[in-house]
MIZAVEX-732437 format. One line per 2 residues: their letters; for each residue z, y, x of N, C-alpha, C. Coordinates in steps of 0.001 Angstrom, whole numbers. Each point is the difference from the previous one (the first is absolute). Layout:
residues N
a = Z,Y,X,Z,Y,X,Z,Y,X  ...
This chain:
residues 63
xx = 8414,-39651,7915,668,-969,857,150,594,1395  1014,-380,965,707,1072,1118,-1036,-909,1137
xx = -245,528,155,-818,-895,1559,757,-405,1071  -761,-825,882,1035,-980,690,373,-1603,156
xx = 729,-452,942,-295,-1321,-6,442,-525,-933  926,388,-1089,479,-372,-1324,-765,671,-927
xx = -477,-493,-1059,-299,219,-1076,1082,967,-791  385,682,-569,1143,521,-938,-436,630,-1344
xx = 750,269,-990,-18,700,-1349,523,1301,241  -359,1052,-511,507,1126,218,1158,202,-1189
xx = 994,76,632,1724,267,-630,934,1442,-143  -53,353,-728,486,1722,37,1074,80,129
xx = 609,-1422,79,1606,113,522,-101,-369,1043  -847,4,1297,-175,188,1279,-458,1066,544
xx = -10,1064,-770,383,1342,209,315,570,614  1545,-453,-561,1461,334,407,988,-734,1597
xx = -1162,-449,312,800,-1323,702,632,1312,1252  1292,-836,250,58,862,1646,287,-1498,828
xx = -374,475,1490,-931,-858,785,792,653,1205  798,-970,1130,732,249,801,-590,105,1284
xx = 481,1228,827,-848,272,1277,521,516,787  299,-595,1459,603,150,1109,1506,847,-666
xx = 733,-1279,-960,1586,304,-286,-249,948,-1537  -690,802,-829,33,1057,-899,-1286,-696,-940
xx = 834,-52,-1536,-695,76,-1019,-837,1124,-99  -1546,-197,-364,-737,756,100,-1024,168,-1587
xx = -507,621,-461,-1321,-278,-1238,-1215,-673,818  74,-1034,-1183,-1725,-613,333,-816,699,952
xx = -368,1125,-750,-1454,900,339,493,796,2134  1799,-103,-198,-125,553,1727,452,-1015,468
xx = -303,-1182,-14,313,-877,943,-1078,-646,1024  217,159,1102,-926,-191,860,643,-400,1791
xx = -720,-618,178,-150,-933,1476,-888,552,1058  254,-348,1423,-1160,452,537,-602,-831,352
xx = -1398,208,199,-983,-1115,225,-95,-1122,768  856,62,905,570,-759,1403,1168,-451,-231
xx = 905,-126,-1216,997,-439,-365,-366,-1913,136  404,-887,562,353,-1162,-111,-855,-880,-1018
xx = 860,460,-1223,108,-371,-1048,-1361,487,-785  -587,709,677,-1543,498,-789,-835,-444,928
xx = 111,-458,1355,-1015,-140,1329,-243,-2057,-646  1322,-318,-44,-485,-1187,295,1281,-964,-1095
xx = 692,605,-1160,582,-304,-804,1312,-1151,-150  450,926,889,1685,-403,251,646,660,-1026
xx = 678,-1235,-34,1176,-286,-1403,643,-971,146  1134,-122,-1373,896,-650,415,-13,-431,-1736
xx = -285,-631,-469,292,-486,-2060,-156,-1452,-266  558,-29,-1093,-51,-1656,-744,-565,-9,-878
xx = 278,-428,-973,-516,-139,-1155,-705,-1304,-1119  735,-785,-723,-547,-1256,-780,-1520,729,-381
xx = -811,-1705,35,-1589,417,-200,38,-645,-1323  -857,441,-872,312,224,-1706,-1622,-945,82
xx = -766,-753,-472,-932,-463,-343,-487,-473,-1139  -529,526,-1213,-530,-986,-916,1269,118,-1100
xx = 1107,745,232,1377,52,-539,877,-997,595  -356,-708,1263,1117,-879,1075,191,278,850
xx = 936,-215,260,781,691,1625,-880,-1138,955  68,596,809,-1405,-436,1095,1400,-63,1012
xx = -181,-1164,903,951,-664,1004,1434,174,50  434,113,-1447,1173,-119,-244,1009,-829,627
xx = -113,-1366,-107,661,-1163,873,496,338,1268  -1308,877,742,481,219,1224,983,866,61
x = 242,1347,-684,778,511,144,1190,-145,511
């Protein structure tokens, strides 16, 4: 299991993934940030995403 604040399964078709960085598709294994990046200091982002619960969409209505 991958350590971290998520739990995960290890997937061998995440491998392959390429993973976008400052504009250029990159491989998994060279993708990298610097430590003082934003987004690693204090976790700026920008995503959505429906919350799945129990097999129900979790605050759907509001949408």
């Amino acid at each position: 299991m991958a350590l971290g604040t998520h739990g995960s399964i290890e997937d061998y078709r995440n491998e392959s993934v390429l993973i976008y960085v400052n504009g250029e598709l990159v491989p998994r294994n060279e993708a990298k940030i610097p430590v003082f990046d934003s987004g690693c200091l204090v976790g700026d982002g920008v995503w959505e995403g429906p919350r799945l619960d129990k097999g129900f969409l979790v605050f759907w209505k509001a949408i």
